[in-house]
Backbone as CSV, one residue per row, in Angstrom:
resi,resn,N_x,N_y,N_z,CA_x,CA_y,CA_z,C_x,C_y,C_z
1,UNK,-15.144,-2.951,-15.353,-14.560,-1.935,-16.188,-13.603,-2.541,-17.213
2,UNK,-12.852,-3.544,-16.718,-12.002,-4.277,-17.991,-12.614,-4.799,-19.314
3,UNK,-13.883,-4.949,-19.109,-14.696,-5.723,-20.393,-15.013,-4.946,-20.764
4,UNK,-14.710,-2.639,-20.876,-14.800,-2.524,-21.631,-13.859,-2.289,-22.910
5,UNK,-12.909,-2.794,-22.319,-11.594,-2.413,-23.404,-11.655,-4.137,-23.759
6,UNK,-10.540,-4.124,-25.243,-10.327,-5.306,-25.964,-9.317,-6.150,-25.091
7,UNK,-9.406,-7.457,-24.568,-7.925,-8.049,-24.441,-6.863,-7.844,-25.550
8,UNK,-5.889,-7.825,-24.720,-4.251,-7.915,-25.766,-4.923,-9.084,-27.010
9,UNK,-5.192,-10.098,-26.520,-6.084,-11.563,-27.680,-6.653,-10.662,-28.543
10,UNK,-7.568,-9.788,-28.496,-8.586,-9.393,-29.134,-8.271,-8.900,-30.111
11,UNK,-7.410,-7.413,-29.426,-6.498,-6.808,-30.173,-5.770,-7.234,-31.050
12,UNK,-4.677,-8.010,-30.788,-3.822,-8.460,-31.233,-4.743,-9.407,-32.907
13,UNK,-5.518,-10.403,-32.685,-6.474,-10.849,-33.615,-6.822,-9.983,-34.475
14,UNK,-7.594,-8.512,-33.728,-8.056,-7.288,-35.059,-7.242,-6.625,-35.456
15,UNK,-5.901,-6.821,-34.838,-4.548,-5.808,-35.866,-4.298,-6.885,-37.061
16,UNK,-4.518,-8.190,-36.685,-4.331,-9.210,-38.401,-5.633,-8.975,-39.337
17,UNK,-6.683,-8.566,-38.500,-7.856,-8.308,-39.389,-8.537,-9.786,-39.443
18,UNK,-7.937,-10.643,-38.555,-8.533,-11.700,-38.677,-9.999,-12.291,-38.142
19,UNK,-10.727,-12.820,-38.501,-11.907,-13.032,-37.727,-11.710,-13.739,-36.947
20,UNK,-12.514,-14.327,-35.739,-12.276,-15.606,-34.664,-12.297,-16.971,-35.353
21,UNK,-13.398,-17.075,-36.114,-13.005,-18.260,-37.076,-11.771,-18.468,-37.342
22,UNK,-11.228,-17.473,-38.761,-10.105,-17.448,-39.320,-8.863,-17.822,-38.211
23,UNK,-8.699,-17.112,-36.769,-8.009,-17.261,-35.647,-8.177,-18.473,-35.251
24,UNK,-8.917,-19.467,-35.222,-9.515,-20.453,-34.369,-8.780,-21.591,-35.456
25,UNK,-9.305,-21.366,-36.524,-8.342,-22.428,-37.561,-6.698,-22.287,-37.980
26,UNK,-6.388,-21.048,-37.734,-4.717,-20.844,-37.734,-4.136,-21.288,-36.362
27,UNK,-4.732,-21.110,-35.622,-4.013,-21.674,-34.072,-4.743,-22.849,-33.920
28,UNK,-5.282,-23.620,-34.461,-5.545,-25.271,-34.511,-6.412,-25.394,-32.772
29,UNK,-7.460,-24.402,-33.069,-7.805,-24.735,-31.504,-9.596,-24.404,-31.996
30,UNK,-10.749,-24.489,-30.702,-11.915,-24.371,-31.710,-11.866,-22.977,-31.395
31,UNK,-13.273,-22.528,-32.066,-13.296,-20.614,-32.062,-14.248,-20.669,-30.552
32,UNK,-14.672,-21.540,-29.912,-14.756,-21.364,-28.669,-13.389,-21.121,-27.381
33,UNK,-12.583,-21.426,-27.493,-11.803,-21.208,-27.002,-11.317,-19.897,-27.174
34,UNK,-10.960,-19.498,-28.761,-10.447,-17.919,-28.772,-11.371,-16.945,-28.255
35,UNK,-13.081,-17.266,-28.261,-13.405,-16.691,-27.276,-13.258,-16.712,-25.901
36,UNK,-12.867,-17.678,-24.845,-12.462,-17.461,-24.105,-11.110,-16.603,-23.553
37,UNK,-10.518,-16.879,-24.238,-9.180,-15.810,-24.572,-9.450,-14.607,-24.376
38,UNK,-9.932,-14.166,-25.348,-10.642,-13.086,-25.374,-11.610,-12.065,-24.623
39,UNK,-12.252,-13.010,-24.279,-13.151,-12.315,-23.160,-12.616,-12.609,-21.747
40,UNK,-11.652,-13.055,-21.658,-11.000,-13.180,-20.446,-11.464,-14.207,-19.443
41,UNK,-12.018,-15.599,-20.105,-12.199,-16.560,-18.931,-10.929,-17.617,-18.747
42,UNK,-10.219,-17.658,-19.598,-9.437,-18.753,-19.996,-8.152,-17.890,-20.222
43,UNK,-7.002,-18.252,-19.548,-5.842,-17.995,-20.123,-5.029,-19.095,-20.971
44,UNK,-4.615,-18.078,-21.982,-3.800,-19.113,-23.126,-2.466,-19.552,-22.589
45,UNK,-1.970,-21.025,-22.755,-0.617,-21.409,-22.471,0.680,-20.791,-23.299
46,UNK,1.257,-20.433,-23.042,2.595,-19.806,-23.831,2.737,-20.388,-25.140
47,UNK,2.771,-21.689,-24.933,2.786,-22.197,-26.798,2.214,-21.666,-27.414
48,UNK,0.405,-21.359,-26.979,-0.451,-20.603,-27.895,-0.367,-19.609,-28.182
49,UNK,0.106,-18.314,-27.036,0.733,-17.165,-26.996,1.457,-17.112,-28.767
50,UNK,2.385,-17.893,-28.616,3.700,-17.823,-29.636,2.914,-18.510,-30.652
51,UNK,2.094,-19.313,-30.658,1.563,-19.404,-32.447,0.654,-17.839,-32.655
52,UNK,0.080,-17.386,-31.250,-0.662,-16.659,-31.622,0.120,-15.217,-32.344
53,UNK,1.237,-15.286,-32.072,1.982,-14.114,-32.490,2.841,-14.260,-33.880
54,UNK,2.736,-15.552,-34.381,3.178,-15.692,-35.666,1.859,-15.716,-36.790
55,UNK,0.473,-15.843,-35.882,-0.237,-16.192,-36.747,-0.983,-14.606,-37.040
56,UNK,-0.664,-14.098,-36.436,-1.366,-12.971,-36.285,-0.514,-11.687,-36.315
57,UNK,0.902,-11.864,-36.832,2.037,-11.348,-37.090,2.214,-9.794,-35.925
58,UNK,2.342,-9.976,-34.558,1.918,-9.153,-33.653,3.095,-9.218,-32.577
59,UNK,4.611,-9.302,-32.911,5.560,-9.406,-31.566,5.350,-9.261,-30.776
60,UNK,4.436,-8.036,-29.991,4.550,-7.138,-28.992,3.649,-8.247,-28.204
61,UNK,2.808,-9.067,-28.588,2.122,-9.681,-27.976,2.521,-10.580,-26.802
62,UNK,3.640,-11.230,-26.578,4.121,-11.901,-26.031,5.221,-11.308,-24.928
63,UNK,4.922,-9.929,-24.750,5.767,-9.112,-24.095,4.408,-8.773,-23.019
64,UNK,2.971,-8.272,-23.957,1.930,-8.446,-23.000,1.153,-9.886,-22.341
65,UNK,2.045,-10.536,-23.087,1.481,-11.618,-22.389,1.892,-11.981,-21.022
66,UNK,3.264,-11.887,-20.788,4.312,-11.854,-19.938,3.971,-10.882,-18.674
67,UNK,3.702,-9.847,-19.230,3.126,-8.708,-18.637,1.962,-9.072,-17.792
68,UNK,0.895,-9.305,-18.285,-0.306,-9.562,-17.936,-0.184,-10.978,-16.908
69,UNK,0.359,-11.997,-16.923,0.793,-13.288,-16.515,1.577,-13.050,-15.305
70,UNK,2.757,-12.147,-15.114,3.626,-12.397,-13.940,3.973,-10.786,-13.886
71,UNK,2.795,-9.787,-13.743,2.552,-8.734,-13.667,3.254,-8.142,-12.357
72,UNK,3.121,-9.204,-11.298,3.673,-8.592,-10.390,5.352,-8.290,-9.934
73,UNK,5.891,-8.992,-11.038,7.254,-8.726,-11.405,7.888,-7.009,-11.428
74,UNK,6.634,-6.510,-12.213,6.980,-5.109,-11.858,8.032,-4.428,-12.713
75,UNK,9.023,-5.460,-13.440,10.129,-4.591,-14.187,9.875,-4.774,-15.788
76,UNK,8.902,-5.229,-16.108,9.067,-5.144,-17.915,8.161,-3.537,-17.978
77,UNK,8.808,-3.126,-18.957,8.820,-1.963,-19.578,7.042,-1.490,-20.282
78,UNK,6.634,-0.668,-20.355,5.318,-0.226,-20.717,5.365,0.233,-22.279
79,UNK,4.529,-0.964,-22.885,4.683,-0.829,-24.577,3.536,0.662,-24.771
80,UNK,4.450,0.911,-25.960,3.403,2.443,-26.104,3.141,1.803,-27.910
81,UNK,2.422,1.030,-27.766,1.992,1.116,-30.198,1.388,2.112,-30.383
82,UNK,1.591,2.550,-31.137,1.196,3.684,-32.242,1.360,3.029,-33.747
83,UNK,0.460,3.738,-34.336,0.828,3.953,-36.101,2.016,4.000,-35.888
84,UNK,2.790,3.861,-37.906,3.982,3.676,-38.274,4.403,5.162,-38.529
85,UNK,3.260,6.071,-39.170,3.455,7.417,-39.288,4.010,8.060,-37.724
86,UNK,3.257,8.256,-36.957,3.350,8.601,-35.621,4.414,8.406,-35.166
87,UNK,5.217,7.057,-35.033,6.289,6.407,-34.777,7.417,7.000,-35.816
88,UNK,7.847,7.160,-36.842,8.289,8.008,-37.582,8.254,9.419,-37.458
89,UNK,7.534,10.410,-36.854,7.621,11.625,-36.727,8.174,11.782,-35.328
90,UNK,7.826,10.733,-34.190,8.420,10.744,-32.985,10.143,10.878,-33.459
91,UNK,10.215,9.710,-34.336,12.033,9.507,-34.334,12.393,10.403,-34.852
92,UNK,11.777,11.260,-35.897,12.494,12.547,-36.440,12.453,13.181,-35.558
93,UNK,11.520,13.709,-34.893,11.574,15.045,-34.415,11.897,14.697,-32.818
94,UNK,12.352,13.822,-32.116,13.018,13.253,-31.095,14.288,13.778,-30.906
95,UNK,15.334,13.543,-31.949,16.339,14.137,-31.845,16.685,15.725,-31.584
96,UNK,15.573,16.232,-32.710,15.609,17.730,-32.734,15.368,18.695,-31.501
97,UNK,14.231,17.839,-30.219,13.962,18.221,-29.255,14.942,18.387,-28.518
98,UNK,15.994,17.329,-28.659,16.844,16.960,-27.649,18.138,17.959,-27.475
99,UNK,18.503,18.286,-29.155,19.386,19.241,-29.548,19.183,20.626,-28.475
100,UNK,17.389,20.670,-29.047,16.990,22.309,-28.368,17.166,22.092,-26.852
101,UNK,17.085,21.630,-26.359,16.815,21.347,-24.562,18.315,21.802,-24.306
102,UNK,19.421,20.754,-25.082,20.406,20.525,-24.416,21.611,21.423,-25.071
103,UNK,21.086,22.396,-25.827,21.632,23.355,-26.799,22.484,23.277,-27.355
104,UNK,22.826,21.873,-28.366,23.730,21.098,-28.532,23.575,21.418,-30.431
């Protein structure tokens, strides 16, 4: 069931719009490897993690990496991404909810 969703790799790669090539030559590694990444045979070492998140301009990545890696830690927090719109109407209208609840 996991192969049918994207790895965080995958993802993270198609939010730059980048191809595996293009990925494979910015992180100085071959495009066999980012397929492994990707399809989940191979885990990436943290260094790669962190080029992969500058190269692919994706912060959050390294929070799922962490996540995914020492999962059983249990206390990092559950990323929710959304659009920038979405994320913007949350923060407006966040407050306003809060007013009404708390009749403030």
């Amino acid at each position: 069931m996991a192969d049918r969703y994207p790895s965080i790799y995958q993802r993270a790669r198609k939010d730059a719009c980048l191809t595996q090539e293009q990925a494979a030559e910015l992180l100085s590694v071959s495009v066999e490897t980012v397929k492994a990444w990707e399809q989940r045979q191979r885990v990436p070492r943290p260094e790669d993690v962190e080029r992969m998140q500058a190269a692919y301009g994706t912060p959050w990545l390294g929070l799922e990496y962490t996540r995914a890696t020492c999962g059983q830690l249990g206390v990092l927090p559950e990323l929710r991404l959304q659009g920038l719109p979405t994320a913007v109407l949350r923060l407006i209208n966040g407050p306003r909810r809060w007013r009404m609840t708390t009749g403030g």
